[in-house]
N, C-alpha and C positions, 0 to 999 in steps of 0.2 A: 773501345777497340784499339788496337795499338796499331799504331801510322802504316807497318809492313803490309799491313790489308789494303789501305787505302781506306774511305770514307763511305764507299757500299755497301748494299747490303749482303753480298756473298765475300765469300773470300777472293782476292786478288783483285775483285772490282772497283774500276776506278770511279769517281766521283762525276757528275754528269759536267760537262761544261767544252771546253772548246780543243779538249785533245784529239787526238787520232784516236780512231777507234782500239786501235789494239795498243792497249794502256802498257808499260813495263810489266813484266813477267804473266802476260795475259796476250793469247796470238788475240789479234785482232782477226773480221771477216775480208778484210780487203788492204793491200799495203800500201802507208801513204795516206790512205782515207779517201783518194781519189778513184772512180774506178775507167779500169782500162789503165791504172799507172802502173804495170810489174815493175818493182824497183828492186833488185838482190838486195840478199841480208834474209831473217831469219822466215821462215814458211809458215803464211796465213792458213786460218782454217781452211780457206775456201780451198789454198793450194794443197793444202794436208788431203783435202778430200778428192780433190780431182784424181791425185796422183794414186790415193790408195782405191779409188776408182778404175784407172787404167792397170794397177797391178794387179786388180783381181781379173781383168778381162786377158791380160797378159798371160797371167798363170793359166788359166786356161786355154789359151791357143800354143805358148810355148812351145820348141820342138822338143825339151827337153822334156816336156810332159808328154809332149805325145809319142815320143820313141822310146820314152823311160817304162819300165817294165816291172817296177817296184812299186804297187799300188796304194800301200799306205804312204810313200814318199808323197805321191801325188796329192793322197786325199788330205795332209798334214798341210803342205803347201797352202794349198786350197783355203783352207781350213785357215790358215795365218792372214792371210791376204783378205779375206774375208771379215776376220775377226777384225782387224787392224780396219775393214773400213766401215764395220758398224759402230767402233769405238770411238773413230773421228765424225762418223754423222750423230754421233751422242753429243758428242762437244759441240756440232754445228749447232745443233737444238738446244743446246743451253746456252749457247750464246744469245738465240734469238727470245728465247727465252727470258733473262734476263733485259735485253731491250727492252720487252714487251712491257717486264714487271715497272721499269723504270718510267714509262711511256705513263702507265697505267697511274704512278704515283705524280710525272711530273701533270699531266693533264690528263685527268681522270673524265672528262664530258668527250676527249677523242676515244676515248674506250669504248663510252656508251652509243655516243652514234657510231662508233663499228661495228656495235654489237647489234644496234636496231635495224644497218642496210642488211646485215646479214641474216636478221628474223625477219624481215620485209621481202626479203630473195628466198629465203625458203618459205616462207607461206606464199611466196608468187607458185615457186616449184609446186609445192603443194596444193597450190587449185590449178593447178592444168594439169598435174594426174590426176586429179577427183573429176573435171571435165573430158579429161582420156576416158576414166571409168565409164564414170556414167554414158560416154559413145558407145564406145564397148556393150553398156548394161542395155542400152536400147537397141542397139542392133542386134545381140542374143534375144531380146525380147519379141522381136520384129520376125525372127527368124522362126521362133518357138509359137510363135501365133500362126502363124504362114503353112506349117508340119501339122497344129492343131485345126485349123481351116481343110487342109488338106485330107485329113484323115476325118474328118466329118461329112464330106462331101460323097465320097463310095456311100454310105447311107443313107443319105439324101436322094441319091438317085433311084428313079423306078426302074426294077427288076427288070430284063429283058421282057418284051412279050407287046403283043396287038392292044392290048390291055393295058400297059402302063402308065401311057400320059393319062386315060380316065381315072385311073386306081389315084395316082397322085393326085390329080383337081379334086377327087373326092374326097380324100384324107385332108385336106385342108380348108371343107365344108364343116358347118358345125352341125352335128346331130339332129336328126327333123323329131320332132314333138311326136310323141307317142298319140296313136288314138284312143280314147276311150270308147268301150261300147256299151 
């Protein structure tokens, strides 16, 4: 690799060790490396992003967009402001990205237990929706017995009449023995 890269593995990435994060010709995430330190001189991601943040919420409330009368001006603007701040939160994410990869190389066991609390936190997720379910599945179950009980019981009952409570004791006698003669 020739020295202008630096020792990284992407280009302009600086070598891991006790610089500020935002190496020469590479904004860093934060100025200084301290945070909470704004110090002037050249704009960090993080400010690239706020700022093209606030200009896309700008362009929108603007008076000049909103008394302008020329709708492609508008929708162009828009359209810049917007572009400019999905292009700096692309930069964000490679930046954190390459941490990531760098993390991943210099201590590869913090990778993997981040990787295990976070299958440990979604299989937790994952059985207390299966226990959601299954409430769910029993109380449908409970409800659909309850409608099945309930529609079985009209037929159960003895027909209106002086006769009924007889008619019923007798249908749940068992049949008397035929006589021979």
């Amino acid at each position: 690799m020739s020295s202008s890269m630096g020792s990284g593995m992407f280009p302009g990435q600086q070598p891991a060790g006790p610089h500020p994060v935002g190496g020469p010709g590479q904004p860093g995430l934060l100025p200084g490396g301290a945070p909470g330190n704004r110090v002037q001189g050249p704009n960090t991601l993080v400010d690239d992003l706020e700022a093209s943040f606030e200009a896309c919420f700008a362009s929108l409330v603007s008076q000049d967009y909103v008394n302008g009368t020329d709708q492609e001006e508008i929708r162009t603007g828009v359209d810049q402001c917007i572009q400019k701040f999905l292009d700096v939160a692309r930069q964000t994410e490679c930046f954190f990205l390459q941490k990531r990869l760098q993390l991943s190389v210099q201590k590869p066991e913090q990778v993997v237990k981040e990787d295990v609390s976070e299958l440990r936190n979604e299989l937790q997720r994952k059985e207390l929706l299966v226990q959601k379910h299954l409430s769910k599945l029993h109380h449908w179950q409970q409800v659909l017995e309850d409608v099945s009980v309930q529609h079985r019981k009209p037929s159960d009952l003895p027909p209106p009449g002086p006769l009924a409570f007889l008619e019923q004791a007798s249908a749940s006698l068992p049949p008397a023995p035929l006589k021979q003669t």
